[in-house]
Residue, then its C-alpha position, 0 to 999 in steps of 0.5 A: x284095725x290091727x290084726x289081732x283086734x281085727x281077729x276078735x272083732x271078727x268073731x264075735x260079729x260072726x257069733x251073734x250073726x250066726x245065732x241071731x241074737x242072745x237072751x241072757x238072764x243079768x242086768x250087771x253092767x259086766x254082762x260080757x263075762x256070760x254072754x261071751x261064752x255063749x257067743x265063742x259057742x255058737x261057732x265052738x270057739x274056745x278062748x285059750x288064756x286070761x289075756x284073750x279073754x280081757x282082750x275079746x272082753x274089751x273088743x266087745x265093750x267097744x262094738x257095743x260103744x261104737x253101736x255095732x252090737x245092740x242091747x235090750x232090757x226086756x224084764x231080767x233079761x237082755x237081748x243081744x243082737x247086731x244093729x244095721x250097721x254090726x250086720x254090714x260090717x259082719x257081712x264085710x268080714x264073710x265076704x273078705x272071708x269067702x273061699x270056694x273049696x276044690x275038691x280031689x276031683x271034679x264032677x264034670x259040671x261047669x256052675x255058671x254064675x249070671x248076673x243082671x245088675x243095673x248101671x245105677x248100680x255101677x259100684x256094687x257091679x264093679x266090686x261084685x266082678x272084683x270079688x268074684x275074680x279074687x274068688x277065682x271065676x273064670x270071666x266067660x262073658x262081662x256078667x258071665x262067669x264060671x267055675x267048675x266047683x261048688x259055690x251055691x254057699x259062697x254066692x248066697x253070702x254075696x248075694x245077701x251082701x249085695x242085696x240082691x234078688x235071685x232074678x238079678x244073680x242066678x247060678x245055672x248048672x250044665x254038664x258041657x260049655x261049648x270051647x271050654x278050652x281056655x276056661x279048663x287052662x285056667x283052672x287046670x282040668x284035664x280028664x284025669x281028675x274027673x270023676x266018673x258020672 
């Protein structure tokens, strides 16, 4: 998928994501034109031209063709939601997306991401490490990884991705690791750019 198509597809799975699903009140087979706008709300996009708009207009026709997005009659109303595969696909989009943020300064505490998946499982293990690596976690040990920012948001959206339980992936939070050494290198913490607690 191109870039720009891939940009609108995005948003308009991430919309109906976020808002569950939207009720609007038209039985016209152009019902794009008013549901759009409550979708491009939910998450305050606005589109800019007339060409955008016919473009996020056919993106939104093609989802619905390729059975990605889902619409019911119920009375004068339709019900616009995600089917299964919509959510898997929207889900890819948050995951491709994910970024830990970096604050002025660190709060002195490691967060220490555990996870206990089973070797039936071995692909969604293998992908989980990569995405994590790519996120920027220091490896501590093979299911053991850590970093000293905030992440609890970024792992809930993994942790729907994958599937997975709280007692398979845990995020356990402490003040000291012992030989940190080599894991404050890796994301350059020194005393200076800690805050006081």
């Amino acid at each position: 998928m191109r870039g720009k198509k891939r940009e609108i597809t995005k948003t308009i799975l991430k919309g109906i994501l976020l808002a569950g699903g939207f009720y609007i009140a038209c039985s016209s087979p152009r019902f794009a034109r008013k549901a759009l706008p409550m979708i491009l709300r939910e998450i305050r996009y606005k589109i800019k031209n007339r060409q955008r708009e016919k473009a996020f207009h056919r993106s939104f026709y093609y989802l619905l063709r390729q059975q990605y997005i889902n619409v019911e009659y119920q009375g004068k109303q339709m019900h616009i939601t995600l089917t299964k595969e919509g959510k898997k696909l929207a889900g890819k989009y948050q995951i491709d997306d994910l970024k830990i943020q970096k604050p002025k300064r660190w709060d002195g505490r490691w967060r220490i991401l555990i996870f206990d998946i089973p070797s039936i499982h071995k692909v969604k293990r293998e992908t989980l490490r990569g995405k994590l690596k790519e996120l920027g976690l220091f490896q501590l040990q093979k299911s053991v990884w850590i970093c000293p920012y905030n992440f609890q948001n970024e792992v809930e959206i993994l942790r729907n991705f994958f599937a997975l339980s709280h007692d398979e992936m845990q995020i356990i939070i402490a003040d000291a690791i012992e030989s940190d050494r080599e894991a404050r290198q890796f994301f350059r913490l020194n005393h200076a750019n800690r805050q006081n607690i």
